[in-house]
C-alpha positions, 0 to 999 in steps of 0.5 A: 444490399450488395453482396459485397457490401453485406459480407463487409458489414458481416465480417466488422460485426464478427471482428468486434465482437471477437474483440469484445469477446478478449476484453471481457476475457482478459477482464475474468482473469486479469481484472479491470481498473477504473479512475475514481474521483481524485484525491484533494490534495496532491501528495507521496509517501502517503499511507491509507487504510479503510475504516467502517467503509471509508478511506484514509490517506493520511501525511506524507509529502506535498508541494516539496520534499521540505513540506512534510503533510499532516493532512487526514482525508477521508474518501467515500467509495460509495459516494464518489467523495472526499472531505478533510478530516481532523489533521495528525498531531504533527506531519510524518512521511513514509509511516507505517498504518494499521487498523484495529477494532474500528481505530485507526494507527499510525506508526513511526514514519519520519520528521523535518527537524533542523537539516535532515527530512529523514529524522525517525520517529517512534511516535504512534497516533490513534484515530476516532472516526467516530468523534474526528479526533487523535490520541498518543500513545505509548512510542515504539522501541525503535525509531524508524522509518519506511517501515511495514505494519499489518495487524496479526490477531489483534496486534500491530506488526511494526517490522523493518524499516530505516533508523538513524543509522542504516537499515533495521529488522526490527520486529515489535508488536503493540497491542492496543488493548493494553498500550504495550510493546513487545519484541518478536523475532527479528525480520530476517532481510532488513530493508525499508521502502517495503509492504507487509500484509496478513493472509490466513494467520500469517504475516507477510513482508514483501520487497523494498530496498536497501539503504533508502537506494531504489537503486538496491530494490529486493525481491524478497518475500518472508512470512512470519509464524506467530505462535511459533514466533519464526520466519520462513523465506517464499517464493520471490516477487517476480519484480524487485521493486520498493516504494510500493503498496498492498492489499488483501483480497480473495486471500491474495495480496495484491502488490502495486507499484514502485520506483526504481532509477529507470522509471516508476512502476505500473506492476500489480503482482498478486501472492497466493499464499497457499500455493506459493505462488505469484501472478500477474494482473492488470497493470496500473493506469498510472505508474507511481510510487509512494502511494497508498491502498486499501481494499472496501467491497473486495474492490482496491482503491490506490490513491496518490504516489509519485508518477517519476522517481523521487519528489513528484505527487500526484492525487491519483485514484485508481479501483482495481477490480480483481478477477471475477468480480468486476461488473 
């Protein structure tokens, strides 16, 4: 072999595996996505949880901004599959959802009645998994809508959101033990269109916006102290966005997405709560809004959304795999 011809071969082979050198250390510190097979039906303002290993992405809108989705469909991580399940009572979008001793709750959102899509609802579903069937349960207090929910030592956290008339902080608590409402303190920022989440006893409600405006997108972060039954301001999310989603890893929460009037966001934005701190990680291969997330495996699942601002869907599923654990 010619010299030339080697030292050619040679400095190829050095070239790539410098490159598969930075892919595999960008992947130990931002972390990889992988496409998953798409959801069914394609849908915004969904909202999902995981149950006994299993995903659901549950209402929202499809086909229009008029057809308001009452569809429950199950995806299985393990096998790469989707079935449809037993349909919600009635179709919500933008509601709130929660899991609470292997039950699944869906909580307030909004309705299509007569002339308006944005009716707000105090309505709260429980679902079976085990038998495929849904419950009514005691209504919320406040009728509301784009609202954020996370479960706090047993209890569902309904905090925020969009009422009749504007912007509410509306903090109440149900608990399913005993299918009772009560009122905590008030979310300091009021907003819709946010993301709340749990990390080591204390509740987190992160970003949205003003109005139903994604024009008037906030940053903020506030957590909320329970047995004190007090807020505290934190460190911002670097991106003022709403219309987002989030999920609990490795006591990181992982914020994705958003709209704004430029565009719809890839971002993925962890917050450590212990140092006060963000960052950031891989982007999202598919920037959307409206879209819902959970975590199965230390692995996050963000499925359906909205790829340009307003009414657009998409049937999407991405896996996140975060730092240090990908394959």
């Amino acid at each position: 072999m010619p010299i030339c011809l080697f030292r050619w071969l040679l400095s190829i082979a050095t070239i790539t595996a410098i490159v598969s050198s930075s892919a595999d250390s960008l992947a130990q510190t931002k972390g990889i996505w992988m496409a998953k097979a798409p959801a069914p039906t394609k849908r915004t303002e969904v909202v999902a949880a995981a149950v006994n290993g299993k995903i659901y992405v549950i209402g929202g809108f499809v086909r229009g901004l008029t057809v308001v989705s009452a569809a429950v469909e199950e995806y299985d991580p393990a096998t790469d599959r989707w079935r449809e399940r037993a349909s919600l009572p009635s179709g919500v979008h933008h509601a709130g959802i929660a899991v609470v001793n292997g039950r699944l709750y869906i909580v307030g959102g909004f309705e299509h009645s007569l002339l308006t899509i944005w009716n707000p609802l105090t309505s709260v579903y429980e679902y079976d998994p085990r038998a495929d069937s849904w419950s009514a349960r005691k209504p919320m207090p406040t009728p509301r809508g784009a609202l954020a929910v996370a479960v706090l030592d047993g209890k569902v956290h309904a905090v925020g959101g969009y009422t009749r008339d504007g912007n509410t902080g509306a903090h109440e608590v149900y608990d399913p033990a005993t299918d009772t409402w009560t009122a905590r303190a008030p979310l300091p920022t009021p907003r819709d269109h946010h993301t709340a989440a749990v990390v080591a006893g204390h509740l987190y409600a992160i970003g949205g916006r003003l109005n139903r405006q994604y024009g008037q997108n906030l940053a903020v972060t506030e957590s909320y102290d329970s047995p004190s039954d007090r807020w505290a301001r934190k460190a911002d999310l670097p991106t003022p966005r709403s219309g987002i989603t989030s999920a609990v890893v490795g006591e990181r929460i992982f914020v994705f997405g958003g709209e704004a009037p430029s565009g719809t966001f890839h971002e993925n934005e962890a917050y450590h709560p212990a140092s006060d701190r963000w960052e950031s990680y891989a982007p999202m291969p598919t920037a959307r809004h409206g879209l819902g997330s959970a975590a199965v495996d230390s692995r996050i699942y963000v499925i359906a959304g909205g790829p340009t601002p307003g009414g657009s869907f998409s049937d999407a599923n991405e896996m996140f795999v975060p730092p240090s654990l990908h394959p």
